[in-house]
VOMAR-160687 format. One record per residue (C-alpha): residue number from 1; z, x, y. Coordinates in steps of 0.25 Angstrom, whole numbers, plus 5000, padded with zeros to 4 digits. Layout:
% residues N
<node nr="NUM" zz="Z" xx="X" yy="Y"/>
...
END
This chain:
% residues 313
<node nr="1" zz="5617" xx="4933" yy="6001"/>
<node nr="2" zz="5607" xx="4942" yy="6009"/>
<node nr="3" zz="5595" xx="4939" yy="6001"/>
<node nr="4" zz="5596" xx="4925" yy="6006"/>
<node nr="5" zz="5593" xx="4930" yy="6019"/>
<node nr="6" zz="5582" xx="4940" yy="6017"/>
<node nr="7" zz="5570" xx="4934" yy="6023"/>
<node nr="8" zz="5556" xx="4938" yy="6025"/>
<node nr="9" zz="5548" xx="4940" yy="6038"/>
<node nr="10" zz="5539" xx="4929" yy="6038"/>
<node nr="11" zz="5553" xx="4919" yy="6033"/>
<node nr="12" zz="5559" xx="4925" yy="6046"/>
<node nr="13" zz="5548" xx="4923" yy="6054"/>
<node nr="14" zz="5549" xx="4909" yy="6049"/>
<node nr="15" zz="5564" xx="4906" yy="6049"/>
<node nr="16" zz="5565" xx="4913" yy="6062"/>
<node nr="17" zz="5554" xx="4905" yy="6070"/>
<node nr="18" zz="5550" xx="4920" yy="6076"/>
<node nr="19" zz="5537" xx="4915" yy="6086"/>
<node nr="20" zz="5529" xx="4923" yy="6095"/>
<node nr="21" zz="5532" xx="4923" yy="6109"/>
<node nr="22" zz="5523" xx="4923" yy="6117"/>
<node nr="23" zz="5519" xx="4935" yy="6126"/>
<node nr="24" zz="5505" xx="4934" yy="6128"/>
<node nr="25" zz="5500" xx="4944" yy="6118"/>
<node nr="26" zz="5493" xx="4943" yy="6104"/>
<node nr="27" zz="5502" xx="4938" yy="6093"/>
<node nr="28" zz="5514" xx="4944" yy="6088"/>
<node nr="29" zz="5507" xx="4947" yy="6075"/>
<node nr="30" zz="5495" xx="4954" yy="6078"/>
<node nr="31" zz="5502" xx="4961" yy="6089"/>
<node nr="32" zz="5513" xx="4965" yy="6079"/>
<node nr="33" zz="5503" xx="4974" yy="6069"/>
<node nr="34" zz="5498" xx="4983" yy="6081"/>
<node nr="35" zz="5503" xx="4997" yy="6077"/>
<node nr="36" zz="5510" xx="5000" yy="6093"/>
<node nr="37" zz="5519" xx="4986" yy="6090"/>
<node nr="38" zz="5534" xx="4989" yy="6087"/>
<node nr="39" zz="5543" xx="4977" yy="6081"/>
<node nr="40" zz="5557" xx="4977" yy="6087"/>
<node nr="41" zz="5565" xx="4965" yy="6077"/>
<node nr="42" zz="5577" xx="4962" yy="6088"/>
<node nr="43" zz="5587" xx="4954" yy="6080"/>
<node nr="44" zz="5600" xx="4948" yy="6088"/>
<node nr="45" zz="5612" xx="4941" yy="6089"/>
<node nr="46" zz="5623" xx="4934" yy="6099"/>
<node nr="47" zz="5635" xx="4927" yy="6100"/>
<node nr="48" zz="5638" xx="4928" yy="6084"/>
<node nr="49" zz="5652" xx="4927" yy="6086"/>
<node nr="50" zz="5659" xx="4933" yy="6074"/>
<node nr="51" zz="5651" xx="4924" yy="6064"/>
<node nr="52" zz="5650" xx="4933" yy="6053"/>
<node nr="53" zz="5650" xx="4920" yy="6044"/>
<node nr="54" zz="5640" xx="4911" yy="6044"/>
<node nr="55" zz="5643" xx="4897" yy="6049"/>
<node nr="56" zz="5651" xx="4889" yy="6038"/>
<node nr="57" zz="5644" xx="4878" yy="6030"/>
<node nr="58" zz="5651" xx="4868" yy="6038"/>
<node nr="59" zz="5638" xx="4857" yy="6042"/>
<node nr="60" zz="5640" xx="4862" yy="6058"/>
<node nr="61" zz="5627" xx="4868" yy="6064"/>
<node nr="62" zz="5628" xx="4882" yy="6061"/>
<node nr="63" zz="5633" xx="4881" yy="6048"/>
<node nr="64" zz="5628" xx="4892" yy="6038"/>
<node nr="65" zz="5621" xx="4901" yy="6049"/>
<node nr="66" zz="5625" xx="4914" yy="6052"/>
<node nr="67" zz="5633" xx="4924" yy="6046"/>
<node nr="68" zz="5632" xx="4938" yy="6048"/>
<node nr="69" zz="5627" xx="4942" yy="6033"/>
<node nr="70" zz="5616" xx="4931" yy="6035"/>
<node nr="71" zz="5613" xx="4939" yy="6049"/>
<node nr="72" zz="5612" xx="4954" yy="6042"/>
<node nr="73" zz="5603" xx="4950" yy="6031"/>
<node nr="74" zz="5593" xx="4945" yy="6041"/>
<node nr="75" zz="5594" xx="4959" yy="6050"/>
<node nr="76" zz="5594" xx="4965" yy="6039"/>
<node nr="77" zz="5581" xx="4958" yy="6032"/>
<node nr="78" zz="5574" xx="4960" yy="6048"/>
<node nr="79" zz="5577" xx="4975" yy="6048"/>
<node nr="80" zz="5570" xx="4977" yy="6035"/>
<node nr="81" zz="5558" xx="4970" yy="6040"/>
<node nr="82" zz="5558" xx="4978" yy="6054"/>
<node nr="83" zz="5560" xx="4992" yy="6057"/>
<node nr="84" zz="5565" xx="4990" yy="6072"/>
<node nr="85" zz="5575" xx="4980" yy="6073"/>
<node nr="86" zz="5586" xx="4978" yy="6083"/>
<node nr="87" zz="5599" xx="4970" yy="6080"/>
<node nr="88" zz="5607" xx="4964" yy="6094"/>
<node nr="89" zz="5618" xx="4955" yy="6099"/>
<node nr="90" zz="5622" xx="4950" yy="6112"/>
<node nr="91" zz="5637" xx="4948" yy="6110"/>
<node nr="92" zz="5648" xx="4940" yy="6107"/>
<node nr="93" zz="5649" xx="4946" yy="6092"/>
<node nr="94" zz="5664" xx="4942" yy="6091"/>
<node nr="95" zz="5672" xx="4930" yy="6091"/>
<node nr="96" zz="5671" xx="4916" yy="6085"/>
<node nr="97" zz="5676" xx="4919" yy="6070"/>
<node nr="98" zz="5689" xx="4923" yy="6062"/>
<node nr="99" zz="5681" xx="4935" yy="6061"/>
<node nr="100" zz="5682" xx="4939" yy="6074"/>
<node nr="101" zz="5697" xx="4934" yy="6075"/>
<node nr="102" zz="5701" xx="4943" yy="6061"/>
<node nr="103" zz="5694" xx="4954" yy="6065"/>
<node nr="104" zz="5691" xx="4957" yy="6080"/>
<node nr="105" zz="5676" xx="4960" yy="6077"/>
<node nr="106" zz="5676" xx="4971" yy="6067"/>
<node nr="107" zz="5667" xx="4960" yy="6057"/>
<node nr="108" zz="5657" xx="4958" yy="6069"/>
<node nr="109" zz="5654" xx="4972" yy="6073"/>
<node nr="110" zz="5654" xx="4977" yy="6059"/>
<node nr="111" zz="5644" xx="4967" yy="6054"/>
<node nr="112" zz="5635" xx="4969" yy="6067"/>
<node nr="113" zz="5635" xx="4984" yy="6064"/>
<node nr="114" zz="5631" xx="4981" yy="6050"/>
<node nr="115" zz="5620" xx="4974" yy="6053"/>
<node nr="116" zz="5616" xx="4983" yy="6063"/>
<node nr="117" zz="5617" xx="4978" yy="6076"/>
<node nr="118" zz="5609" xx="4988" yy="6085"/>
<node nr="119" zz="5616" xx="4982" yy="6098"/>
<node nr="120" zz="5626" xx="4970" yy="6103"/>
<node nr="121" zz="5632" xx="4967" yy="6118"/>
<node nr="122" zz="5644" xx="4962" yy="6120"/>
<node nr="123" zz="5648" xx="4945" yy="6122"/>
<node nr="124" zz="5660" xx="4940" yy="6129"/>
<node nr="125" zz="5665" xx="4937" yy="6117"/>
<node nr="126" zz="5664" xx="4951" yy="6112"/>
<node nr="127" zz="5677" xx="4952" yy="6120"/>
<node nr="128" zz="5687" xx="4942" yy="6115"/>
<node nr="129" zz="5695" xx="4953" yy="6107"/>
<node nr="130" zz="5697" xx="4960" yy="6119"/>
<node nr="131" zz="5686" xx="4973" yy="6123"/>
<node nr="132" zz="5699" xx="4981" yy="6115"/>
<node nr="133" zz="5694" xx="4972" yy="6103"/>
<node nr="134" zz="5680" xx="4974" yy="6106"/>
<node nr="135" zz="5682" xx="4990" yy="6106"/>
<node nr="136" zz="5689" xx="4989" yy="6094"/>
<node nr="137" zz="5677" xx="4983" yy="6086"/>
<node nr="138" zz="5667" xx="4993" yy="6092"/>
<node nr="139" zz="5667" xx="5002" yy="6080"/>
<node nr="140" zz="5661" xx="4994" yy="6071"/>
<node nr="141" zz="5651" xx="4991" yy="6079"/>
<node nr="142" zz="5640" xx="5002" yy="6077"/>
<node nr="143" zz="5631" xx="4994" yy="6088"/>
<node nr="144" zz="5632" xx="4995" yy="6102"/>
<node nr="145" zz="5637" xx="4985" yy="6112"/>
<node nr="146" zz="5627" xx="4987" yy="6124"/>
<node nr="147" zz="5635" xx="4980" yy="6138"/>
<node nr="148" zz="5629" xx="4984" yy="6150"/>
<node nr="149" zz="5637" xx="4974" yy="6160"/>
<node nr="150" zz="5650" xx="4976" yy="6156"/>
<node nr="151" zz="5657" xx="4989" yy="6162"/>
<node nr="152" zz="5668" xx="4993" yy="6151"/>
<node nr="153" zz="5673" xx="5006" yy="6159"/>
<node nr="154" zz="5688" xx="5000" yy="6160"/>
<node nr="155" zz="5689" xx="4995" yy="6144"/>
<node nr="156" zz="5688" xx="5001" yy="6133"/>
<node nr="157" zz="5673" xx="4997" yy="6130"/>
<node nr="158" zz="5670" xx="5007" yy="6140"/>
<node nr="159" zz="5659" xx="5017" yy="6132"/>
<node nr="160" zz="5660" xx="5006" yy="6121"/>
<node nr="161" zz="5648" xx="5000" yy="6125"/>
<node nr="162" zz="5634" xx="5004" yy="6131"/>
<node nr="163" zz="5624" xx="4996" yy="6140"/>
<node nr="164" zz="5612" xx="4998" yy="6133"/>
<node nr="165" zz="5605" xx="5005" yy="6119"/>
<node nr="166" zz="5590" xx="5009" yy="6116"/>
<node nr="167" zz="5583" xx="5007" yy="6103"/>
<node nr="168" zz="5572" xx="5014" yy="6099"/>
<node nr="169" zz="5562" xx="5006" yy="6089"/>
<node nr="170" zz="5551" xx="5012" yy="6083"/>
<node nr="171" zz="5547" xx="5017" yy="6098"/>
<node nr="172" zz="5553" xx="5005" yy="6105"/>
<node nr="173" zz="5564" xx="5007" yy="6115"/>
<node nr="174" zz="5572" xx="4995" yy="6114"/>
<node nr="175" zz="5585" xx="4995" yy="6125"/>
<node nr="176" zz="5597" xx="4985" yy="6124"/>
<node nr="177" zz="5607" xx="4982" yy="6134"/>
<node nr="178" zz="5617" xx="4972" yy="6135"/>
<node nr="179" zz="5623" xx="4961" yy="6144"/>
<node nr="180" zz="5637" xx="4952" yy="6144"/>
<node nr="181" zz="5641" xx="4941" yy="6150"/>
<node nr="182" zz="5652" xx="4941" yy="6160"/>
<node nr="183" zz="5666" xx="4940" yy="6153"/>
<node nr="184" zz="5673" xx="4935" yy="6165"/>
<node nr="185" zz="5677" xx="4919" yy="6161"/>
<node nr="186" zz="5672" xx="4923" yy="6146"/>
<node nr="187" zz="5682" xx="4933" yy="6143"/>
<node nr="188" zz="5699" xx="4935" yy="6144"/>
<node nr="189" zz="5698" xx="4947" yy="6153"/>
<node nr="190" zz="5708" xx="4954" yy="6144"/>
<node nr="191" zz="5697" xx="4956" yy="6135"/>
<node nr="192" zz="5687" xx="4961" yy="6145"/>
<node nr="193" zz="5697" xx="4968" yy="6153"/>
<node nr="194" zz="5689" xx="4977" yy="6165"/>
<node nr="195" zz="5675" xx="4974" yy="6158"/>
<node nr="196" zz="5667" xx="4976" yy="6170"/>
<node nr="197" zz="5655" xx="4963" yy="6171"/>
<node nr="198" zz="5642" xx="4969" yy="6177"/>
<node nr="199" zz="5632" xx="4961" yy="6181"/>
<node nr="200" zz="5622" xx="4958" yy="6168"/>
<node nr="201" zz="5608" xx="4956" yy="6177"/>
<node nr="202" zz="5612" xx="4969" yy="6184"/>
<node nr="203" zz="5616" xx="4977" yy="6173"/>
<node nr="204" zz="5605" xx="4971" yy="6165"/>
<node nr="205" zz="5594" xx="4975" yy="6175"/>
<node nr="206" zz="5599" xx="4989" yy="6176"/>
<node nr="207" zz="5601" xx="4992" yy="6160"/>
<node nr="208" zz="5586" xx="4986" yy="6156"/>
<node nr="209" zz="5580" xx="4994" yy="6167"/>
<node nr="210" zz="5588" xx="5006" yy="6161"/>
<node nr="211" zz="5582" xx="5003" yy="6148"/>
<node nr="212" zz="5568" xx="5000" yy="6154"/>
<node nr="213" zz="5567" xx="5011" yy="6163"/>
<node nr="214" zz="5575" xx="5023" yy="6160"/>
<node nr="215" zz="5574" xx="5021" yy="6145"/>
<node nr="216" zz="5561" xx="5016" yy="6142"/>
<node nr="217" zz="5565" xx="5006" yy="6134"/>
<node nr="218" zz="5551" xx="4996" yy="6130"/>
<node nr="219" zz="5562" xx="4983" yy="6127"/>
<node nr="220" zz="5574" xx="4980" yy="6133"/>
<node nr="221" zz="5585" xx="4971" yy="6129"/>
<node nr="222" zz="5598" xx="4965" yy="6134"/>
<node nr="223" zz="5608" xx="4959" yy="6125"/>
<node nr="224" zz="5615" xx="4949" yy="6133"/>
<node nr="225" zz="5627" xx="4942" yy="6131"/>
<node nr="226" zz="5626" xx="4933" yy="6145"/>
<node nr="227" zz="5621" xx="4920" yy="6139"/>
<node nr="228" zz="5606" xx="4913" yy="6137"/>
<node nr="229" zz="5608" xx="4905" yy="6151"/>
<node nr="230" zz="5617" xx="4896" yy="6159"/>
<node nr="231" zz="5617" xx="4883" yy="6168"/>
<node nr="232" zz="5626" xx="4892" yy="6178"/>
<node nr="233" zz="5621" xx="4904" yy="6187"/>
<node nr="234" zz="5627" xx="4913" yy="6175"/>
<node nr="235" zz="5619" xx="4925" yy="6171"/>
<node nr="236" zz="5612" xx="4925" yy="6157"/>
<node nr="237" zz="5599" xx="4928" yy="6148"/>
<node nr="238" zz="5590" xx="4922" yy="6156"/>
<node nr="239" zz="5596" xx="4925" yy="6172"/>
<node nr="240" zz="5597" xx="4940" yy="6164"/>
<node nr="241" zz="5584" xx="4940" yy="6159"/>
<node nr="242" zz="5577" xx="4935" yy="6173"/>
<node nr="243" zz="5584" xx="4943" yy="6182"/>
<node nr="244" zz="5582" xx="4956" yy="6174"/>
<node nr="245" zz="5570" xx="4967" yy="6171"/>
<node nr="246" zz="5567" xx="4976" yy="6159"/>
<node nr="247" zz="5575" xx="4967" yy="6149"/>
<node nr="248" zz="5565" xx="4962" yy="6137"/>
<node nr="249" zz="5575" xx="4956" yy="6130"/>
<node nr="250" zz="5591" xx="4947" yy="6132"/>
<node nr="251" zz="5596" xx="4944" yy="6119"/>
<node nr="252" zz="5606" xx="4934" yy="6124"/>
<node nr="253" zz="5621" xx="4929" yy="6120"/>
<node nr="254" zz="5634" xx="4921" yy="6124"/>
<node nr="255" zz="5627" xx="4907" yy="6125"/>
<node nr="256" zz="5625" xx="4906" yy="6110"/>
<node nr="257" zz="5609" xx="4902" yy="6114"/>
<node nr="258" zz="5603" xx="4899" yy="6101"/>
<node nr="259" zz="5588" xx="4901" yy="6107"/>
<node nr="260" zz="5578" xx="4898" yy="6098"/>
<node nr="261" zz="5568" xx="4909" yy="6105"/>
<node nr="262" zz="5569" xx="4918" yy="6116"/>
<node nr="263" zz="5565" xx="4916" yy="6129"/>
<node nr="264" zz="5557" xx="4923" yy="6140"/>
<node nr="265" zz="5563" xx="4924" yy="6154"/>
<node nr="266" zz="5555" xx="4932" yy="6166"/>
<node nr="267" zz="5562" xx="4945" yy="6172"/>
<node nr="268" zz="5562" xx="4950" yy="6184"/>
<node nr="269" zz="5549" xx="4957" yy="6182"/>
<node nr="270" zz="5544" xx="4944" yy="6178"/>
<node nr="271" zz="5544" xx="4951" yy="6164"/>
<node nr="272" zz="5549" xx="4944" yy="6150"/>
<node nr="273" zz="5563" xx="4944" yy="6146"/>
<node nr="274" zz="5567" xx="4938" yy="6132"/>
<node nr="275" zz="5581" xx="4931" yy="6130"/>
<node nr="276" zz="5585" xx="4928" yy="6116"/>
<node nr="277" zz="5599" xx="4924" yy="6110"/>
<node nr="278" zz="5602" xx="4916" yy="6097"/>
<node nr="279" zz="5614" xx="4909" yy="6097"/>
<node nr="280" zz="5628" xx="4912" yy="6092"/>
<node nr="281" zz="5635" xx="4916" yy="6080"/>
<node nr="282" zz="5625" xx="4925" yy="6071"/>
<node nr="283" zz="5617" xx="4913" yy="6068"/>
<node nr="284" zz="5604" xx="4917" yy="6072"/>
<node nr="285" zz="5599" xx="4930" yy="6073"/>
<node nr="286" zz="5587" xx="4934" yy="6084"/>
<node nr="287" zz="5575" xx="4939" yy="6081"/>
<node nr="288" zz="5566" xx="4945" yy="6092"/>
<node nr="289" zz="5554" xx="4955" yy="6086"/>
<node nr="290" zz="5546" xx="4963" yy="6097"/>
<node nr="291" zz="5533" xx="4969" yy="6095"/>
<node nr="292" zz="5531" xx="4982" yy="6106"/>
<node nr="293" zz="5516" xx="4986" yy="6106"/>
<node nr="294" zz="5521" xx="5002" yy="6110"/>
<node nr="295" zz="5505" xx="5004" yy="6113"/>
<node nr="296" zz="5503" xx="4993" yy="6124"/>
<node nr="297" zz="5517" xx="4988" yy="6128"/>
<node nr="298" zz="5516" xx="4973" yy="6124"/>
<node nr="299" zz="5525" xx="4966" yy="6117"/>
<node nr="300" zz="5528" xx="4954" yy="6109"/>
<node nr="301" zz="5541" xx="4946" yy="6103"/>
<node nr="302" zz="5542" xx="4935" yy="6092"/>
<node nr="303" zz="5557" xx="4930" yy="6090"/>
<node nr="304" zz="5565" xx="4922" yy="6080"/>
<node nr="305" zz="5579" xx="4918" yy="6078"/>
<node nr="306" zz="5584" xx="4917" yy="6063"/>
<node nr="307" zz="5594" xx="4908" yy="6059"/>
<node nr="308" zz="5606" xx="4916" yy="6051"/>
<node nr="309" zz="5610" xx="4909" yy="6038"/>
<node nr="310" zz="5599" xx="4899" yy="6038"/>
<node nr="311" zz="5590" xx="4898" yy="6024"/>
<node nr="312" zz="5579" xx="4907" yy="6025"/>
<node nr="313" zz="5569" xx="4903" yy="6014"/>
END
């Protein structure tokens, strides 16, 4: 069944609709053949949910997207295309199934590290076996889960989890941090227990500017698991992204936002910060490729979302 998903470059860039953003600078293509430009390909995902399978052939809207066999083909095809590659999720892996329900998360987590998840952060459904149920999954995960808002030290996540992790690509210092929604109202408190909430923006503010400043790091990005926005005073992607510094990037989930492109919110230095997110249940996977100009600093994006299952010739 692979081959059906192998796709050429140019059929990506098609299928995809990757488009330049625009940043003011020459265009992607000329830029990108300078010999100082480094590619960084960020794929991710959110809120998949336990779909392992693609959606039955049933005529409802979603019918026949997905899967998670469909999803590795394409990682699989992009990796050989591009030597620096990051693969992320921003939560809620488990729950909405049989598969969860028969097996507790095991399929999830060992389908994820085979595909080679570089990093995920944790949703609020993450915990509906119980954080002794998430624990018990851990070892088939050989990704980290990066949580810097929630304290663990009474639980058994405690050491189980780490705020933040560095890549290095191709000279590139690339750190990511996560952020979670508050499980208060979301979440039995028997499956939290003494989970300690710490405020997202504060915590946000003081992990990038650890990565900025003490790590060097030239891009920064948080994997968020608060929600694209909301009608109510309720913090999410875009309240993060405008009342932080020194994030580049928020990969988003929790509302299940199927955003057809990402969008550019002011910080507090009055500096760009992208959000993206993709929607729900593995059928579309993101696509953001960088190009970092290591002589002069600048930097340019194009982005694209694939549509999982869909025929690609």
């Amino acid at each position: 069944m692979e081959e059906l998903f192998q796709i050429t470059r140019r059929d990506f860039l098609k299928k995809s609709g990757l488009a330049a953003v625009a940043m003011g600078m020459a265009p992607v293509s000329a830029f990108a053949k300078r010999d100082s430009v480094v590619r960084l390909t960020i794929l991710h995902t959110n809120d998949v949910h336990s779909r392992i399978d693609p959606f039955p052939m049933d005529g409802s809207r979603n019918q026949g997207l997905g899967g998670v066999a469909r999803r590795a083909a394409l990682v699989k095809q992009i990796r050989a295309e591009q030597p620096n590659v990051l693969l992320l999720d921003a939560g809620d892996i488990f729950q909405g199934t049989p598969y969860f329900n028969l097996y507790g998360g095991e399929l999830e987590m060992t389908m994820m590290s085979q595909m080679g998840y570089d990093a995920a952060t944790m949703g609020n459904h993450d915990f509906d076996n119980s954080i002794a149920g998430f624990v018990k999954q851990l070892p088939h995960a050989n990704f980290p889960f990066l949580v810097s808002n929630y304290d663990f030290s009474n639980t058994e996540l405690k050491g189980k989890t780490q705020p933040f992790k560095i890549f290095k690509k191709q000279g590139v210092r690339i750190g990511v941090f996560g952020v979670c929604i508050e499980l208060e109202g979301l979440v039995n408190k028997k499956n939290y227990l003494e989970t300690v909430y710490l405020d997202p923006i504060a915590k946000a503010n003081e992990t990038a500017a650890i990565l900025k400043n003490d790590h060097h790091c030239d891009f920064v990005i948080c994997l968020s698991h608060l929600g694209y926005k909301y009608k109510e005073n309720k913090v999410s992607d875009q309240i993060l992204a405008k009342s932080t510094r020194h994030i580049d990037l928020i990969i988003g989930g929790h509302t299940h936002t199927f955003m057809k492109e990402p969008e550019t919110v002011l910080n507090l230095d009055g500096k760009p910060t992208t959000i993206n997110q993709v929607g729900f249940a593995g059928i579309n996977l993101g696509r953001l490729d960088y190009f970092f100009d290591r002589g002069n600093g600048e930097r340019k994006m194009v982005s694209g979302v694939v549509r999982v299952g869909e025929a690609l010739g």
